[in-house]
N, C-alpha and C positions, 0 to 999 in steps of 0.2 A: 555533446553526447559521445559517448568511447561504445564501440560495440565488443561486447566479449561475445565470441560466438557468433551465432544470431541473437543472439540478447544486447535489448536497450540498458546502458545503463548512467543515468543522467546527473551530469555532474555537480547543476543546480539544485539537486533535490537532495534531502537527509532522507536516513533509511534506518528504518527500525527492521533491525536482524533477525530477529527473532520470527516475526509475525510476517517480514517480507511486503513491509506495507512502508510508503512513501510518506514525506513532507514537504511542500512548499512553502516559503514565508510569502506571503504575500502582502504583507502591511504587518503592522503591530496590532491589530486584531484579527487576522484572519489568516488561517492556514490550509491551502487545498490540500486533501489527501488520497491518499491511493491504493493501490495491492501493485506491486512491482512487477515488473516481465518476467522473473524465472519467479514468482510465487504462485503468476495468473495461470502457468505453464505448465506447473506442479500440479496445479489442482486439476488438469485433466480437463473435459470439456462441462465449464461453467454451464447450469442449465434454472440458477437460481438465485438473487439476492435479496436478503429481508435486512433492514438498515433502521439504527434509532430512528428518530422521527427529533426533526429541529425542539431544540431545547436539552433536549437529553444530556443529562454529561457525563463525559467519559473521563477517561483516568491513564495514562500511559500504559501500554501492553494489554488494558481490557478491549473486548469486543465492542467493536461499532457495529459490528453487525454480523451476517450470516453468510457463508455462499455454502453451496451447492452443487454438486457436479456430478457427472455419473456413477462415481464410487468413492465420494468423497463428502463431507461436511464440516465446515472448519471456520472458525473467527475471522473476521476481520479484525487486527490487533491494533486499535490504534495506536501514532506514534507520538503523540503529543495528547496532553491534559486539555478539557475546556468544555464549553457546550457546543453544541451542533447546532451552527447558524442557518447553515443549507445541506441538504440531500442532494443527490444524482435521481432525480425522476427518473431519469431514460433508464436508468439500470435493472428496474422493475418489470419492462417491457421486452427490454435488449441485454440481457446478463453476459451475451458473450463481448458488450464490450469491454469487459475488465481481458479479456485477450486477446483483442483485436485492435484497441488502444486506450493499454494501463496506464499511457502518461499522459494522453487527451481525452477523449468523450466519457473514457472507462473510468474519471475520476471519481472517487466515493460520496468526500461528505467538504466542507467549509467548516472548519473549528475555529472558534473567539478563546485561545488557548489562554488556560488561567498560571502556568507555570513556563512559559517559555522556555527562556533561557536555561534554565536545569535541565525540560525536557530535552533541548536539541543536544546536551554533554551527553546524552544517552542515547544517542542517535550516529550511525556513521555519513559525513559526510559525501557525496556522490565525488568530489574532487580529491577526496585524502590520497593519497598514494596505496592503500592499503585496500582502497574498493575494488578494484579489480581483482586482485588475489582474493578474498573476500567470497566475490560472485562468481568466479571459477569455479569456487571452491563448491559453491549451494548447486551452480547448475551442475557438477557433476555428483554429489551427495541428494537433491532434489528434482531432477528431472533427468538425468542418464543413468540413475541407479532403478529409477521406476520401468525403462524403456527395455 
């Protein structure tokens, strides 16, 4: 893990840019997903998440779901293709853990990705050389322009 900032940011995981939302491989059927530390951070204080329901399938950069936050409402963008094997129960209960721990408890959903490999060319890697410049770049463009 490399900290910019106070921001995680983990070098095992790919990250869809755009949406600010994570990928782990986990096997060849399954990918845990996420919302990132400066996306969770951005969105101000989470007070809501409504998420596909297993089966569903999503599509790269479409919604996997909803949050919520005191001045804010926005996608979940997922970052890989596939159906939704598993949800995050606790998120329904506990919304603030997408920012209290975006890379652990606060994870989103478990995708059975139907496109891999293409998706992750569309993905920045957590180790490229280029993610750190990257997430400087969001948390000052996404969470010290807002402050």
């Amino acid at each position: 893990m490399v900290k910019v900032e106070e921001f995680e940011l983990r070098e095992d995981l790919y990250y869809w840019r755009k949406g600010h939302t994570w990928a782990k491989v986990e096997g060849p059927d399954k990918v845990r997903v996420g919302f990132d530390d400066v996306g969770a951070k951005a969105a101000g204080q989470i007070v809501f998440v409504r998420l596909k329901p297993k089966g569903a399938k999503v599509k790269q950069g479409e919604a996997l779901g909803v949050i919520e936050s005191a001045k804010w409402v926005g996608p979940i963008e997922s970052p890989v293709s596939g159906e939704v094997v598993e949800v995050n129960e606790q998120l329904r209960k506990q919304a603030k853990l997408l920012m209290s721990s975006p890379y652990g408890d606060g994870w989103v959903a478990v995708i059975k990705p139907s496109n891999l490999d293409a998706d992750l060319a569309n993905l920045l890697k957590g180790s490229d050389p280029s993610a750190v410049d990257w997430y400087r770049k969001e948390i000052d463009d996404k969470v010290r322009k807002k402050k």
